[in-house]
N, C-alpha and C positions, 0 to 999 in steps of 0.2 A: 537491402539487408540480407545476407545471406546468413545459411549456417554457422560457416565457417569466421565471419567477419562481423560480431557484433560489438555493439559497445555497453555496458553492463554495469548499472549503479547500486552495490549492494549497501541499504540502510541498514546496518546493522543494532540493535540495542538488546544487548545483555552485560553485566559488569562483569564478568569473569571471562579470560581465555581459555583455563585452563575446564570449563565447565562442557558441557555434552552440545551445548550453541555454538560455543568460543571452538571447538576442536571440529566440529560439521561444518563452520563456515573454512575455515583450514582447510579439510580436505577437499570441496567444494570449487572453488577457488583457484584451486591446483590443477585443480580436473578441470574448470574455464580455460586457465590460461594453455592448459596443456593442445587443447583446441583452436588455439589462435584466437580467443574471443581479447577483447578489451577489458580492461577490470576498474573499475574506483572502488571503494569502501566507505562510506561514511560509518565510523566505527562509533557512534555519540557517544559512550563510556569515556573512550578513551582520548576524542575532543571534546570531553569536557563538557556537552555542549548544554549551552543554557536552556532550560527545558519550560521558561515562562514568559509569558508577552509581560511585558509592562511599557511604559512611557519611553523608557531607554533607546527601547529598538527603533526610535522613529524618530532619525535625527533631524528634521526638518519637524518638527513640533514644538510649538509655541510651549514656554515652559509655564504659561499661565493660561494656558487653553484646557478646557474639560476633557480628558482621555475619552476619546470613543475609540477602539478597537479598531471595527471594521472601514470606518472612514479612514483616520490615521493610517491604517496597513494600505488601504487604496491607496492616496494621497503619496506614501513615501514611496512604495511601489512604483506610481509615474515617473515621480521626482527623481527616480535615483539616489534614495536618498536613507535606504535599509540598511542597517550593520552590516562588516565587510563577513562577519560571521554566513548570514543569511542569504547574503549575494550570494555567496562560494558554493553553499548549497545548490542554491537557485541555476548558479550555471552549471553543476553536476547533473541537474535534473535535466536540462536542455540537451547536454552533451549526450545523454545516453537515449538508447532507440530500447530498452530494455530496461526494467527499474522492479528491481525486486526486496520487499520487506521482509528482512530476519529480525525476528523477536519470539521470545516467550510469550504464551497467554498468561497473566499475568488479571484476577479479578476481572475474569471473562473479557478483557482489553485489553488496549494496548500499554505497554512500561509507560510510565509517565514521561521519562524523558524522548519515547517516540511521538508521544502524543503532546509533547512541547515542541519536538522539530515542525512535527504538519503545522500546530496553529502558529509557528513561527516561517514558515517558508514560504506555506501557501496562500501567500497574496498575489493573485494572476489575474488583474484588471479585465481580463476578455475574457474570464469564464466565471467570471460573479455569477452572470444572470441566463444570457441567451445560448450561450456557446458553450452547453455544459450537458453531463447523460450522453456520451459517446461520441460527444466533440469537442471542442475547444485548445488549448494550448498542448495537452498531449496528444491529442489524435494521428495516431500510426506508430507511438509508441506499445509495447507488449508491457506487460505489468503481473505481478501474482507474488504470494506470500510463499513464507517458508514459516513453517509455526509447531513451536511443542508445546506438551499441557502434561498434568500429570495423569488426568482422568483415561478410562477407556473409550472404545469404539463407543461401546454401548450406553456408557453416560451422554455420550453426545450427540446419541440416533436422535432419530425424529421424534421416539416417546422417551428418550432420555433423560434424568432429572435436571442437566446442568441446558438443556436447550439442543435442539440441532446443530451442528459446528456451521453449516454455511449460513444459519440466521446470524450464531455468534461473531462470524464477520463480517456479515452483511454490510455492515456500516463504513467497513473498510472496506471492502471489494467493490461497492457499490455507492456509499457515499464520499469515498476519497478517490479511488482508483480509477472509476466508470464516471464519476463528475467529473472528473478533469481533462477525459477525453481520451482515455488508455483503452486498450484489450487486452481484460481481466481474464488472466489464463485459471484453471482451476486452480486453488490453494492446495499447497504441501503440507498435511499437518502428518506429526508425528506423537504417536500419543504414548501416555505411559513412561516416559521416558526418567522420571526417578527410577534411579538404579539399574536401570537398563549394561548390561554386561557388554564385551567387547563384541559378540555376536550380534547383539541389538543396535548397536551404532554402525556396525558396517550393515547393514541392513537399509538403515537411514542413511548414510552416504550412499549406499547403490540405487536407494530410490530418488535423490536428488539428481545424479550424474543420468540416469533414465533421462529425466526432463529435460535436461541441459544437450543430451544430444539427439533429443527431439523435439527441440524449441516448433521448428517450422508446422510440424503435422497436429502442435496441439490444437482441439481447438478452445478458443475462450468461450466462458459463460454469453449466452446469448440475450444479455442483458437487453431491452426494449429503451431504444433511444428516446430522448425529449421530444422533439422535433419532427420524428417520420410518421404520425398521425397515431400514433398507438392513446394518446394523452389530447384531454380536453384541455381547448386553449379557453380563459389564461387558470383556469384552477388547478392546472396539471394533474389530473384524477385517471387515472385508467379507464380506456373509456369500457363500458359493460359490454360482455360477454366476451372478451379477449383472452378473459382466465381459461380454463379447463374448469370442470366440474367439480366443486366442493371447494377448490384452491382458494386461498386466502393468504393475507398480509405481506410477507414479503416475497413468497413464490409467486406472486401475479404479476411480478416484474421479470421476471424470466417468460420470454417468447418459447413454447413449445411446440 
């Protein structure tokens, strides 16, 4: 994977084009290709896409069988047997060595209809359990957020009221991005951005196309893998004294 020669799956979820998401992913985009990178879009607004698991998505399911979820999504997963919806996904995600989530913060999470794509996609039978925390079916792909909010810096420091922003993604960068075997580059948040003038958007395009064409020297969050001894087997506990002094909750998962 060079520079010059990537292949590049933008998740996209906000309802508006013509909005301050819908016009950064535009220019963004332009400035990939104009690089020679690869591009897809999963644009969910604009496919429609179904944003809820139910019985439907699991066509190999008994129609008098008890819905369980996570069996069921194993189960169809093997089978070959997922809507063509979820498949097409699925093989977006494989095709790309680069996978980048665009979304508004949105009730300190993710839109709802992003957070129907993950519980709908990701069924990946070999990173349920053992092969997961910085390996499993994406390992050696690069991965990282592109993210607006309306608050400031400052609401979202470390003594800020709304939470620290990299706790607020933690979940993402680290429970969806870093489980499934990625290298979580640092998040792009752009804050403030109601009402932000033509001066404040090209601002946020220039600090996008920054990263874009310095994909190779970033480095990612140095998330602490499952597996390389950092974690008591089997209660997966951090083992003690790995943190730094005072550190707690979710910074003790970052190797310093």
């Amino acid at each position: 994977m060079t520079s010059t020669n990537k292949k590049i799956l933008i998740v996209f979820a906000h309802p508006e084009e013509k909005s301050f998401n819908g016009s950064l992913l535009k220019a963004y985009v332009k400035h990939l290709e104009s690089k020679g990178h690869q591009v897809k879009i999963s644009d969910l607004y604009k496919q429609n896409f179904k944003a809820v698991v139910d019985r439907d998505d699991f066509l190999n399911l008994d129609k008098n069988a008890r819905f369980q979820q996570a069996a069921a999504s194993y189960g169809a997963y093997a089978a070959k047997q997922l809507t063509p919806d979820v498949v097409a996904e699925q093989e977006k995600l494989l095709w790309a060595d680069t996978i980048i989530f665009h979304f508004p913060i949105w009730w300190f999470g993710l839109p709802a209809i992003l957070k129907g794509w993950v519980d709908r996609t990701g069924e990946y039978s070999d990173t349920r359990f053992g092969d997961r925390y910085g390996e499993g079916i994406f390992a050696g792909k690069k991965a990282f957020v592109i993210t607006t909010c309306g608050g400031s810096p400052d609401q979202y420091s470390d003594r800020g009221i709304n939470g620290q922003m990299d706790h607020v993604l933690f979940t993402i960068n680290h429970g969806l991005l870093f489980y499934t075997g990625c290298e979580v580059l640092p998040p792009i948040v752009i804050y403030q951005t109601d009402g932000r003038k033509e001066e404040g958007f090209k601002e946020a395009v220039d600090l996008v196309k920054e990263r874009i064409d310095k994909f190779d020297s970033v480095k990612p969050i140095n998330y602490r893998k499952q597996n390389f001894g950092d974690y008591e087997i089997p209660s997966l506990r951090l083992k003690a004294g790995l943190e730094q002094p005072g550190e707690t909750g979710y910074d003790i998962h970052i190797a310093k």
